[in-house]
Rosetta silent file (secondary structure, phi, psi, omega in degrees, C-alpha in Angstrom):
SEQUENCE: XXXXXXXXXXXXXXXXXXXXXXXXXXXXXXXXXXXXXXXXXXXXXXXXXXXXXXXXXXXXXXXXXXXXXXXXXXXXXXXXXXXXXXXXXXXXXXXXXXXXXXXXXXXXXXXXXXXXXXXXXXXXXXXXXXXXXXXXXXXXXXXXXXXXXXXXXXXXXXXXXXXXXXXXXXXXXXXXXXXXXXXXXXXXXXXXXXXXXXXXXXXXXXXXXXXXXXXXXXXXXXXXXXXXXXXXXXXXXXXXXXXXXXXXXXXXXXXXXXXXXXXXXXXXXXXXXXXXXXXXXXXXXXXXXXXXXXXXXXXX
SCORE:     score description
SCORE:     0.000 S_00000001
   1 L     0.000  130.620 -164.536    4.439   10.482   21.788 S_00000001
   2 L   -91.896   83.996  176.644    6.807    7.825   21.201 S_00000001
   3 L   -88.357  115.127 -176.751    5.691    5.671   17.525 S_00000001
   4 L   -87.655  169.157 -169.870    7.085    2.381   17.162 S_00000001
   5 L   -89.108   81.556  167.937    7.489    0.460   13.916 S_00000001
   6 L  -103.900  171.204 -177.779    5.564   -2.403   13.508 S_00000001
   7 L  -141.985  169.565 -150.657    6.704   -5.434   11.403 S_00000001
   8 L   -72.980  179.648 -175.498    5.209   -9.025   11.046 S_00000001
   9 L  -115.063  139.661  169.300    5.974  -11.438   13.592 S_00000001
  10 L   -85.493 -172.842  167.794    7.604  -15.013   12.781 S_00000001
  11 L   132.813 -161.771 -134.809    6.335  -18.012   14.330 S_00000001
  12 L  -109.595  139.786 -171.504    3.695  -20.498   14.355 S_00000001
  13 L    50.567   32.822  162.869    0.506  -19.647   11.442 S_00000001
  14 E  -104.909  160.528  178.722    3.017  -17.099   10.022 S_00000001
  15 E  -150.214  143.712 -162.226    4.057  -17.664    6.293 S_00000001
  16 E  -158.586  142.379  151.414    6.301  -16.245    4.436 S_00000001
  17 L   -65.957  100.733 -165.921    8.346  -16.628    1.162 S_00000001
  18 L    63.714 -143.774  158.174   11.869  -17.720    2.515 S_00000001
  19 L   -95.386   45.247  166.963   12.770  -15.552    5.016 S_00000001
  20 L   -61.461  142.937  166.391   11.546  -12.405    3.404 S_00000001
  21 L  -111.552   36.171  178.749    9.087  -10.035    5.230 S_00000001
  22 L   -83.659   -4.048 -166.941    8.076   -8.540    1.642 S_00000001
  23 E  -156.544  123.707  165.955    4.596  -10.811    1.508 S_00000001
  24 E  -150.440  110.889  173.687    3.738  -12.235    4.731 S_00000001
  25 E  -122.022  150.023  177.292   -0.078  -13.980    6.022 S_00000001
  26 E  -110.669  128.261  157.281   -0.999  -14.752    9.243 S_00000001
  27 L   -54.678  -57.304  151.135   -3.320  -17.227    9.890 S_00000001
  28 L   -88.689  104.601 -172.713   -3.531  -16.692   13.258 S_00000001
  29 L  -121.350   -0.706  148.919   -3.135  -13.356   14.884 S_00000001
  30 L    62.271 -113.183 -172.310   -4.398  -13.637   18.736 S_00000001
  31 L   -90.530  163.722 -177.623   -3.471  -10.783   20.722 S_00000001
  32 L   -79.007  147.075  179.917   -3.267   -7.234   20.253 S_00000001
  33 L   -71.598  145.284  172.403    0.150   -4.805   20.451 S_00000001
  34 L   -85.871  157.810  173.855    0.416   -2.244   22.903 S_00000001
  35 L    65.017  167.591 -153.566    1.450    1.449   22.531 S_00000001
  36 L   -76.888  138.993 -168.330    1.177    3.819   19.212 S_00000001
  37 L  -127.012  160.520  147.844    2.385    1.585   16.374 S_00000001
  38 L  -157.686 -165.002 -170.529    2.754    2.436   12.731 S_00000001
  39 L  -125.031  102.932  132.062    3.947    0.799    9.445 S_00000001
  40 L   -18.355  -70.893  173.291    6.745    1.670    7.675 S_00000001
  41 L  -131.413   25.567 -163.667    7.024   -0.561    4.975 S_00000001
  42 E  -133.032  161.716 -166.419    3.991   -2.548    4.840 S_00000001
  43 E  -126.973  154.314  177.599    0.463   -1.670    3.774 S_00000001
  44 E  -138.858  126.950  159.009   -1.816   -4.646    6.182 S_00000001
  45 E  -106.948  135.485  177.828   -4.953   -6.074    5.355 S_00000001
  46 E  -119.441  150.272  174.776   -6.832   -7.601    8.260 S_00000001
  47 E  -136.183  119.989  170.680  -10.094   -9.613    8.051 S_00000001
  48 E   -84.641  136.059  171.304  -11.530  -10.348   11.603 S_00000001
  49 E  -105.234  -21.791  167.989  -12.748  -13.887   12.147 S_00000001
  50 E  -164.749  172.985 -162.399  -14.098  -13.717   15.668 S_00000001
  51 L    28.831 -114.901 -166.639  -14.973  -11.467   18.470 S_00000001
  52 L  -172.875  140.546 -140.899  -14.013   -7.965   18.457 S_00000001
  53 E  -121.463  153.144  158.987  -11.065   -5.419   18.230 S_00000001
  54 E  -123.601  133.904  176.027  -11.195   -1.020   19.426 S_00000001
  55 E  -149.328  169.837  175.984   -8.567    0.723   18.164 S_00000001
  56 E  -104.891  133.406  165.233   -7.548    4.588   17.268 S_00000001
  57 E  -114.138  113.008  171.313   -6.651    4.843   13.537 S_00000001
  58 L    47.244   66.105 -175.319   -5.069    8.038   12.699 S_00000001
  59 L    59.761   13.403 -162.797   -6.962    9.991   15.639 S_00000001
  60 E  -136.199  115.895  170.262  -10.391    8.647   14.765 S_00000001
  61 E   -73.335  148.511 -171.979  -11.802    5.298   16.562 S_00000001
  62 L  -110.277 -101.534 -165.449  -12.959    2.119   14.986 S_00000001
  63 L    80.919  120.307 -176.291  -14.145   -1.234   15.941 S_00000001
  64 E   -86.809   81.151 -172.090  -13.686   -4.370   14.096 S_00000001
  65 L   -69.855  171.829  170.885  -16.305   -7.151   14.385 S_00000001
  66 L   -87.848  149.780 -169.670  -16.095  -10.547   12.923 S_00000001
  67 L    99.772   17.953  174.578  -16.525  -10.323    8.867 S_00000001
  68 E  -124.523  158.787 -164.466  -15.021   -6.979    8.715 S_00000001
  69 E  -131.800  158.510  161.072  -12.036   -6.284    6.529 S_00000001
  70 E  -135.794  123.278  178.502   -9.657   -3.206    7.641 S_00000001
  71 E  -105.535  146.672 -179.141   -7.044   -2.081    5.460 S_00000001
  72 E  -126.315  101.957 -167.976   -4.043    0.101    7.309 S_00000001
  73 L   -89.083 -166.391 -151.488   -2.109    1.605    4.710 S_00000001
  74 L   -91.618  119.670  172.495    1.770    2.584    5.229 S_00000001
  75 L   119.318  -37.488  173.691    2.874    5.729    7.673 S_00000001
  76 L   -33.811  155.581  143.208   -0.703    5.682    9.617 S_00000001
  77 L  -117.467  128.780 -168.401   -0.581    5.141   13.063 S_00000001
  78 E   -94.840  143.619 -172.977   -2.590    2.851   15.141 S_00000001
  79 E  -174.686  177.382 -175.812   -2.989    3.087   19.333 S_00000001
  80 E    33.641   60.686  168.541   -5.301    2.560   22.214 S_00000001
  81 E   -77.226  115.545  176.986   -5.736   -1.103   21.609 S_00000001
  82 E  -110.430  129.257 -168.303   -8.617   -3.137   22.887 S_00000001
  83 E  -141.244  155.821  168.624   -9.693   -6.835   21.783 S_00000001
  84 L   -78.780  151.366  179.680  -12.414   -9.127   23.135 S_00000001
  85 L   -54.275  -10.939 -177.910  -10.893  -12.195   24.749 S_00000001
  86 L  -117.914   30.657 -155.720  -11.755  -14.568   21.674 S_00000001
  87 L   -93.566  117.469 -174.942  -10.586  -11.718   19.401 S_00000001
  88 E  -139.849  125.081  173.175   -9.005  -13.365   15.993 S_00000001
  89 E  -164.171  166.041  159.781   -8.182  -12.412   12.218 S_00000001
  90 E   -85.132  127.760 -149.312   -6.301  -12.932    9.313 S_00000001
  91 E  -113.399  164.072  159.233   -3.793  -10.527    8.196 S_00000001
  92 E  -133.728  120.956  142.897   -1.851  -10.054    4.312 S_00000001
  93 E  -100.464  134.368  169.511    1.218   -8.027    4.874 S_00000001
  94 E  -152.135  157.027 -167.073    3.170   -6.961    1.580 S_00000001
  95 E   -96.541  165.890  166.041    5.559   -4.100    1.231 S_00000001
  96 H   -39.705  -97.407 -162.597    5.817   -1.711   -2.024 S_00000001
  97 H   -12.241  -33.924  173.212    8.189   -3.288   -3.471 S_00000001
  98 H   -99.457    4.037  154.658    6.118   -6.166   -3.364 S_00000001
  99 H   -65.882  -24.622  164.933    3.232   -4.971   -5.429 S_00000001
 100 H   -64.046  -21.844  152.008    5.273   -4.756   -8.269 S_00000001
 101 H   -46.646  -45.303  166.199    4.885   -8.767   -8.077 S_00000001
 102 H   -48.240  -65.310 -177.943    1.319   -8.610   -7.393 S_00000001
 103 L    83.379   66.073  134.360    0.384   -6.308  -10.000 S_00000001
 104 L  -137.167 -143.713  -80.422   -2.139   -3.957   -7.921 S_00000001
 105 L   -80.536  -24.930  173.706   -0.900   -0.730   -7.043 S_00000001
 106 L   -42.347  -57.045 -162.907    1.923   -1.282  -10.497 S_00000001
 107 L   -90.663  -76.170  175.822   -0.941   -0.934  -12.750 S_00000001
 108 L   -52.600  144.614  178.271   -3.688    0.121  -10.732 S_00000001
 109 L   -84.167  139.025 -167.288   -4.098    3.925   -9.752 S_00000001
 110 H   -70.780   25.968  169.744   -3.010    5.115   -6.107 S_00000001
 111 H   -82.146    8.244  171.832   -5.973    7.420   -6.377 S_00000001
 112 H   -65.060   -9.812 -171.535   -7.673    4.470   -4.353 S_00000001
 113 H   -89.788  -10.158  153.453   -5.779    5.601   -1.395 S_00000001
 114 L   -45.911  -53.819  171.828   -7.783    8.539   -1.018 S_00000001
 115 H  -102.240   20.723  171.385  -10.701    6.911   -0.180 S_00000001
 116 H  -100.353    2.445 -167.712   -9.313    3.848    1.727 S_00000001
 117 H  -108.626  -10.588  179.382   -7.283    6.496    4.365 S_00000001
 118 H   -96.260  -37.676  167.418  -11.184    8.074    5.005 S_00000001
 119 L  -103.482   66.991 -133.676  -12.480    4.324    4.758 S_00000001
 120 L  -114.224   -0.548  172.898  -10.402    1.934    5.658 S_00000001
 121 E  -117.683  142.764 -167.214  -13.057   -0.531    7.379 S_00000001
 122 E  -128.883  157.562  153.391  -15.663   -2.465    4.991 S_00000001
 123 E  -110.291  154.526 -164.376  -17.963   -4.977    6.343 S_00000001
 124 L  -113.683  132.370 -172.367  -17.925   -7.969    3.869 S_00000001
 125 L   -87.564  151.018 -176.236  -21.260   -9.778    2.431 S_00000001
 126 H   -28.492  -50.418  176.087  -21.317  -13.524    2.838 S_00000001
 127 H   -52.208  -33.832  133.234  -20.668  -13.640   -0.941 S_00000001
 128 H    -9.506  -80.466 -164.713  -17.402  -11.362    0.117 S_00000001
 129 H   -56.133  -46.798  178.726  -16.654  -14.093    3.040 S_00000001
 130 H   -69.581  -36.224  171.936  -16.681  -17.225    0.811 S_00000001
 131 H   -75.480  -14.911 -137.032  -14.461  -15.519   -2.318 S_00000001
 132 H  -124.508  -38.786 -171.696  -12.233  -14.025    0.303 S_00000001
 133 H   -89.842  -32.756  172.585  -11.712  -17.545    2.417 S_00000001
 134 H   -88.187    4.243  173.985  -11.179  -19.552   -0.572 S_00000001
 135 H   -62.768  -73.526 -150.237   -8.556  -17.080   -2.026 S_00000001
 136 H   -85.316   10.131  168.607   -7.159  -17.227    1.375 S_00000001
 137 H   -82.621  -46.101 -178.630   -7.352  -21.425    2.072 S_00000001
 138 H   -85.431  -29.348  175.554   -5.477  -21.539   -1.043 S_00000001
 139 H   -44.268  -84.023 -151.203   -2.652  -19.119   -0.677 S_00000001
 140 H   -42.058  -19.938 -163.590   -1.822  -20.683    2.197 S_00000001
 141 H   -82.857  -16.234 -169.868   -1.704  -24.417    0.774 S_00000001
 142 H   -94.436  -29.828 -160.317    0.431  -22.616   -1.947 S_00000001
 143 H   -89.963  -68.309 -172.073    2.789  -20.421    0.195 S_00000001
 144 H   -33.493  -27.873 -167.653    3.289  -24.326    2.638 S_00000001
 145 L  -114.213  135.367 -176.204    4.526  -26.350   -0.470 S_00000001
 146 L  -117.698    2.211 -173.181    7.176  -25.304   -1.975 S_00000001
 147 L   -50.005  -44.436 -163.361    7.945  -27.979   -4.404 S_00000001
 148 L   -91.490  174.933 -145.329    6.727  -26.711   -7.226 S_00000001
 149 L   -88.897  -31.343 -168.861    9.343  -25.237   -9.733 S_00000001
 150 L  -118.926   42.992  177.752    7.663  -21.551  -10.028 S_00000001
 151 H   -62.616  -26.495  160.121    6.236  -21.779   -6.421 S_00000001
 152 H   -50.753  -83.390 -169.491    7.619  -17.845   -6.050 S_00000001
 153 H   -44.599  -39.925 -168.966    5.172  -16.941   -9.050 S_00000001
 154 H   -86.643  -16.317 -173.388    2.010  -18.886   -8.199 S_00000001
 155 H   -65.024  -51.785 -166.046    1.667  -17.391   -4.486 S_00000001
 156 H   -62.587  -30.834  161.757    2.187  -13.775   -6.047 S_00000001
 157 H   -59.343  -35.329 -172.447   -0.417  -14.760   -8.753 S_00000001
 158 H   -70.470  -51.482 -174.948   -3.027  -16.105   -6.062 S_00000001
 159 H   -50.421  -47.084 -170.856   -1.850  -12.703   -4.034 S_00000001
 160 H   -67.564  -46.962 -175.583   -2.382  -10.241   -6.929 S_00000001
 161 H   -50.442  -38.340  179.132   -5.739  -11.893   -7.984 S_00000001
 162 H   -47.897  -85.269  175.848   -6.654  -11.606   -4.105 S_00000001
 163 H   -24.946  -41.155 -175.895   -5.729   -8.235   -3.717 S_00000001
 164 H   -72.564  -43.468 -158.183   -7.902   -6.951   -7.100 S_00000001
 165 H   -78.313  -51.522  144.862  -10.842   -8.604   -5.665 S_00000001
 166 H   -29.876   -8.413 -178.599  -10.196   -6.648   -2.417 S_00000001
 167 H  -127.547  -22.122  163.094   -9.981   -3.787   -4.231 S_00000001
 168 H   -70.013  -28.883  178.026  -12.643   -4.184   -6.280 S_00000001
 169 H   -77.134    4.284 -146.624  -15.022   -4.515   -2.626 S_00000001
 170 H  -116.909  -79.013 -177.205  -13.179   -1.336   -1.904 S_00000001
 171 H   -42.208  -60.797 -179.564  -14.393    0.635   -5.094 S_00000001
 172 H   -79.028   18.087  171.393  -17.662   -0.505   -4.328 S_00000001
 173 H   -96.716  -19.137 -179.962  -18.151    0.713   -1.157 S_00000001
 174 H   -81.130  -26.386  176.314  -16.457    3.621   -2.257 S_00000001
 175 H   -86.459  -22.522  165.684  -19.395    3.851   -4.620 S_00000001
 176 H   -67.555  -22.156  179.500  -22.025    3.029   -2.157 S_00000001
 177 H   -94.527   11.668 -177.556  -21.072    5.294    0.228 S_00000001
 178 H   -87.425  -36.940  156.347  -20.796    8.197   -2.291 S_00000001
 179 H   -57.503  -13.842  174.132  -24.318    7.419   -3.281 S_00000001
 180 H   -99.994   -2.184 -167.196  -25.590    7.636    0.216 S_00000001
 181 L    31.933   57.688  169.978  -23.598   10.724    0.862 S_00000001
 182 L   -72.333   81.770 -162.864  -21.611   10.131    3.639 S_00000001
 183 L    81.735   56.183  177.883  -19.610   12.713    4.453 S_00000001
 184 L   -92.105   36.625  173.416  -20.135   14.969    1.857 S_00000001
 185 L   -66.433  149.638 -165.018  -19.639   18.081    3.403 S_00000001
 186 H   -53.223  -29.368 -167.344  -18.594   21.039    1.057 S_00000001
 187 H   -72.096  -75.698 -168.108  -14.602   21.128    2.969 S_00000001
 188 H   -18.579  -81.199  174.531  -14.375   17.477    2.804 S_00000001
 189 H   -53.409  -62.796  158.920  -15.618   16.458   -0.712 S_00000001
 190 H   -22.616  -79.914  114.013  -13.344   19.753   -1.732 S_00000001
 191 H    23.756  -83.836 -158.906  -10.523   18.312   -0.044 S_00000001
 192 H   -83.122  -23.079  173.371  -10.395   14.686   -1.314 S_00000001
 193 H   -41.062  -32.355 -147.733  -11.347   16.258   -5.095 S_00000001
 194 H   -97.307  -31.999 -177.630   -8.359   18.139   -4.988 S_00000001
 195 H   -66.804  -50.142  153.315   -6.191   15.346   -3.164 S_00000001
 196 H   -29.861  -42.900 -153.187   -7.404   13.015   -6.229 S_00000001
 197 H  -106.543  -39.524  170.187   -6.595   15.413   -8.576 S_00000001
 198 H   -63.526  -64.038  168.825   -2.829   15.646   -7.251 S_00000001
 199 H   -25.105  -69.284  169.113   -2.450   12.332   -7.230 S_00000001
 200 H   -40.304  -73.519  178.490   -3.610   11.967  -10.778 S_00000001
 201 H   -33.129  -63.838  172.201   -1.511   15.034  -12.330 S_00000001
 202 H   -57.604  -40.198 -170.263    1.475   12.996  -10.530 S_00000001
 203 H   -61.068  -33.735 -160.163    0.791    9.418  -11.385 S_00000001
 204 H   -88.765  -10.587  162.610    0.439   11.073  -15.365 S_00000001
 205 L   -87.709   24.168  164.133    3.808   12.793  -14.970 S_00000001
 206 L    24.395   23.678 -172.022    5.419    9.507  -14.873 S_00000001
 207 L   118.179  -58.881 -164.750    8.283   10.499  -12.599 S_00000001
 208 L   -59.968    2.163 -171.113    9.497   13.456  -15.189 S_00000001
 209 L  -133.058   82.269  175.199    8.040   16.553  -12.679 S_00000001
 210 L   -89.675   20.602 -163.450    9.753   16.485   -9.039 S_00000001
 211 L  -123.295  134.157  171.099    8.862   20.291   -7.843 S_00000001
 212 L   -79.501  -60.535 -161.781    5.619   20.739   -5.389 S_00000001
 213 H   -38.963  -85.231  166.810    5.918   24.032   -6.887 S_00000001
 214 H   -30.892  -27.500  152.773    5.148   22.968  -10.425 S_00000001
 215 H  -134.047   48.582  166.567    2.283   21.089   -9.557 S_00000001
 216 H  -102.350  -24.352  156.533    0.654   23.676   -6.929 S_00000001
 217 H   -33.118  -69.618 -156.917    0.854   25.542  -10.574 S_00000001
 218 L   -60.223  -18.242 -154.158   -1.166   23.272  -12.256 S_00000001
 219 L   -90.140  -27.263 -155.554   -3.715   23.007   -9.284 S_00000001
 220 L    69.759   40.625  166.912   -4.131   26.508   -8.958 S_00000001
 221 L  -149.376 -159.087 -158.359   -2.961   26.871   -5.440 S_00000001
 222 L  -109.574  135.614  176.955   -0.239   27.625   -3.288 S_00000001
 223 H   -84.935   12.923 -166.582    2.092   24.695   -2.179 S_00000001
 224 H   -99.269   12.277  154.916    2.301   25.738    1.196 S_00000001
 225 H  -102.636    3.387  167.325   -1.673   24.808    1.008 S_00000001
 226 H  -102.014  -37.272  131.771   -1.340   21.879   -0.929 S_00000001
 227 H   -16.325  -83.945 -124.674    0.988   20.922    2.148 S_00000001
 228 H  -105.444  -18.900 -167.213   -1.488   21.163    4.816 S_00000001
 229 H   -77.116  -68.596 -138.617   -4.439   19.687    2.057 S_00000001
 230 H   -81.185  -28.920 -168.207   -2.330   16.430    1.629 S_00000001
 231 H   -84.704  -23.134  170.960   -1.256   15.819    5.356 S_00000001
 232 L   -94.403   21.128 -176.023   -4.863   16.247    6.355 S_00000001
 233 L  -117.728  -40.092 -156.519   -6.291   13.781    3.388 S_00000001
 234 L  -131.292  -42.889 -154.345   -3.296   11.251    2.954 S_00000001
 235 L    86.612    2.163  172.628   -1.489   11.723    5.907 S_00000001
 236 L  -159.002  154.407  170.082    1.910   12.817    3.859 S_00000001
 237 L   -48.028  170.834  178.138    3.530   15.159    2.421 S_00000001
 238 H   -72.545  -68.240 -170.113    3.411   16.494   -1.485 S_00000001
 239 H   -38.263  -35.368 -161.562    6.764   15.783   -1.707 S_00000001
 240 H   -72.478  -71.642 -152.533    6.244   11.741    0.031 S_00000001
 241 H   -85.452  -12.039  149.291    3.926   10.838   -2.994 S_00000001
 242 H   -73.969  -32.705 -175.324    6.197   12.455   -5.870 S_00000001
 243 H   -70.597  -34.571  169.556    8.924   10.387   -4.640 S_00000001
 244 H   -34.319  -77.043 -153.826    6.495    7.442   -4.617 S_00000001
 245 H   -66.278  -77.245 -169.930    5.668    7.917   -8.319 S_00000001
 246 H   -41.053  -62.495  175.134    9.383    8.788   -9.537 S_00000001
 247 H   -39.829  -60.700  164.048   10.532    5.544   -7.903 S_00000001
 248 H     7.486  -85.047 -178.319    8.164    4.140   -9.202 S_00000001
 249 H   -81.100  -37.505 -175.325    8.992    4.974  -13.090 S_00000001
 250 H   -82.696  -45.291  161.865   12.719    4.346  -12.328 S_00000001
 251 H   -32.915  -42.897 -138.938   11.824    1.036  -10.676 S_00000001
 252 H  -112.193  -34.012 -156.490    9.383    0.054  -14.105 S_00000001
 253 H   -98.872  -60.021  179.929   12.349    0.868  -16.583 S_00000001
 254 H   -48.077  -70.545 -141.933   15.543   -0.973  -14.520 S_00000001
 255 H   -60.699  -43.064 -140.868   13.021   -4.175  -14.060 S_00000001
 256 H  -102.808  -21.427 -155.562   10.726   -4.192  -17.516 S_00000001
 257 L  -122.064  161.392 -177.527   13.123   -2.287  -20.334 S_00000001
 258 L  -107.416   54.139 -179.280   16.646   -2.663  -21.576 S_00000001
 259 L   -90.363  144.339 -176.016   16.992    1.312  -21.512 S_00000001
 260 L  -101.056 -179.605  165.099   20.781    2.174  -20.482 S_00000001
 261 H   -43.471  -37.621 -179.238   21.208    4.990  -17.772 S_00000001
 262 H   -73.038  -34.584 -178.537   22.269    7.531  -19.751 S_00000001
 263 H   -28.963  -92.984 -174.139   18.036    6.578  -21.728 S_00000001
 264 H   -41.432  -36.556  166.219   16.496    7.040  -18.410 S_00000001
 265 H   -56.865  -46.387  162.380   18.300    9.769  -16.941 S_00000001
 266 H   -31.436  -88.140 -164.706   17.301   11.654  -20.389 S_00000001
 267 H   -57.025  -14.667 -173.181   13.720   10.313  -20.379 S_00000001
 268 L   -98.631   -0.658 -160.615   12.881   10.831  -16.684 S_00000001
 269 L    60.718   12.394  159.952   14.678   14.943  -16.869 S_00000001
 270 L   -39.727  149.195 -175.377   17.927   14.136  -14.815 S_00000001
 271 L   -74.900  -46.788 -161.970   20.393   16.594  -14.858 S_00000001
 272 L  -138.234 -149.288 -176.348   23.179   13.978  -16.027 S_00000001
 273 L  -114.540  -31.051  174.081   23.464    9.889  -15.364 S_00000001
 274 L   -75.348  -23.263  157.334   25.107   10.690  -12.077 S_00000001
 275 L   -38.118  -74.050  153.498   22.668   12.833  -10.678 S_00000001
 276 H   -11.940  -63.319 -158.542   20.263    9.848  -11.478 S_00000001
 277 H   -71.024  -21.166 -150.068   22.529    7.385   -9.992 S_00000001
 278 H   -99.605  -20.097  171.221   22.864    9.381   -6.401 S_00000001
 279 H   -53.469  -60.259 -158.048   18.655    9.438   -6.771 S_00000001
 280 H   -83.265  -29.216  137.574   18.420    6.017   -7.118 S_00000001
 281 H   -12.861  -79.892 -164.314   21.081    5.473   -4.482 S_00000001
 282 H   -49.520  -38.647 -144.092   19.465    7.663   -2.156 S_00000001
 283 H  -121.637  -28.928 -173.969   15.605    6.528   -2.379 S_00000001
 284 H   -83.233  -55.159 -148.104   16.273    2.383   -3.906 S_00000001
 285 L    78.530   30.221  156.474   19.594    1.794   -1.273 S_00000001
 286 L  -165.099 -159.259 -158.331   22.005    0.825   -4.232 S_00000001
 287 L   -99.997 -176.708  168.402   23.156    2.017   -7.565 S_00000001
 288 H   -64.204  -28.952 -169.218   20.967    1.592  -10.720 S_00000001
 289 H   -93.899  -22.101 -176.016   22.708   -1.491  -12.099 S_00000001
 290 H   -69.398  -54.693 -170.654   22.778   -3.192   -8.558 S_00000001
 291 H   -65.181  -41.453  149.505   19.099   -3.101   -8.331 S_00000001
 292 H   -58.710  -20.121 -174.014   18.788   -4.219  -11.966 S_00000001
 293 H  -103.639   -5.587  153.630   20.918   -6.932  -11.246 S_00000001
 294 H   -81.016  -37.676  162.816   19.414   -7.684   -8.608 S_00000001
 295 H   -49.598  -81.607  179.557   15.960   -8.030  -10.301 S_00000001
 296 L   -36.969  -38.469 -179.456   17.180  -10.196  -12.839 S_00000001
 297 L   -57.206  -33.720 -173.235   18.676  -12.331  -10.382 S_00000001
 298 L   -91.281   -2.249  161.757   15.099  -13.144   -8.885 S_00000001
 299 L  -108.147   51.813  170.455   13.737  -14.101  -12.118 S_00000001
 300 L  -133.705    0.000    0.000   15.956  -16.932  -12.740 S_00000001
């Protein structure tokens, strides 16, 4: 089966900073795409505003009513798309890169992605719908004018505040359904415990631990079962989410610290500064100082 890429569309109720596609809402999103899609480099929140969407999310079917929020995070794949003819929603696309601007996934811990890849549709309570529309009434009047001197800064503040509050209806659904105990079966709850538990053990190794081995150690299991644990939980490999985290931490150090190369190779457990450099090469798409310098550039 043949999975295409998708990325936002330009055009008429699309908005965007310049022409970036790192933060892009749709006002308007009308009809649906055909054939198995997935996301690359974008994590998409949709909110339906009228009629009604069927779709397969990662083998398991959904349907999206209006008042329902869906989050699709990045690498999933989406197919066998159906919409009612008056079928409508609002979308947020923003890429990694652009959460460090947000300030939710920098700060906040990815062990939310555990339960948003088993729960990725919420229905939203009126109280939801009214914080959620005037968040998203204002972005947009803020993304249109462009006037203002830090007009970069205030969309990603209005985005990041947006985003927390989305993620705060997130937690609590993740706590309502764990109080009703939906789909607590012993495999399952086992399973996302242990997927949770990886996560953590990585996010707290701050980059400095790049061997599946080493933390299939700590877990007390074998990594060729810590493999097959992660791809059925997450949807990626062990390897996929150290590489997250290490980017991360090299990403946090170029942009926030005056640390030189040789610091960070040293503090992160590079063999040398060139080893380092051929990382950040490899997994960023430039050297270390181009990407600081690059940074720097966009805060002036």
């Amino acid at each position: 089966m043949d999975v295409l890429s998708l990325i936002p569309r330009h055009g008429k109720d699309t908005l965007r900073i310049g022409d970036s596609d790192e933060l892009v809402v749709m006002e308007n999103f009308g009809h649906l795409p055909k054939g198995s899609l997935t996301l690359d480099r974008h994590a998409l929140i949709v909110i339906c505003t009228e009629g009604m969407a069927q779709f397969d999310y990662d083998g398991k079917t959904y349907q999206i009513r209006k008042n329902d929020m869906f989050i699709i995070l990045r690498h999933s794949v989406a197919d066998n798309f159906m919409a009612s003819a008056d079928f409508n929603c609002r979308q947020i696309w923003f890429s990694r890169n652009e959460t460090w601007n947000v300030d939710m996934l920098g700060k906040k811990s990815l062990t939310d992605l555990v339960f948003l890849k088993h729960h990725p549709k919420f229905t939203l309570t009126e109280a939801d719908i009214d914080l959620l529309d005037r968040y998203f009434q204002l972005l947009c009047i803020r993304m249109r004018d462009t006037s203002p001197m830090l007009h970069h800064d205030l969309v990603r503040s209005l985005v990041g505040t947006m985003l927390l509050e989305i993620l705060c209806i997130a937690r609590r659904n993740e706590h309502d359904t764990k109080q009703k105990g939906i789909g607590d079966t012993q495999n399952t709850l086992h399973g996302e415990q242990l997927a949770h538990l990886y996560l953590q053990i990585v996010e707290q190794s701050d980059g400095r631990i790049r061997r599946v081995e080493e933390f299939a150690r700590q877990l007390n299991v074998t990594p060729k079962y810590l493999s097959r644990l992660l791809r059925e939980t997450l949807n990626c490999k062990p390897s996929d989410i150290i590489s997250l985290y290490t980017e991360k931490a090299i990403e946090y150090r170029l942009r926030f610290t005056d640390m030189t190369m040789q610091q960070i190779a040293d503090d992160l457990h590079f063999a040398n500064p060139s080893f380092f450099g051929k990382y950040v090469k490899e997994h960023l798409g430039m050297t270390p100082m181009e990407y600081r310098m690059k940074y720097q550039r966009e805060q002036v």
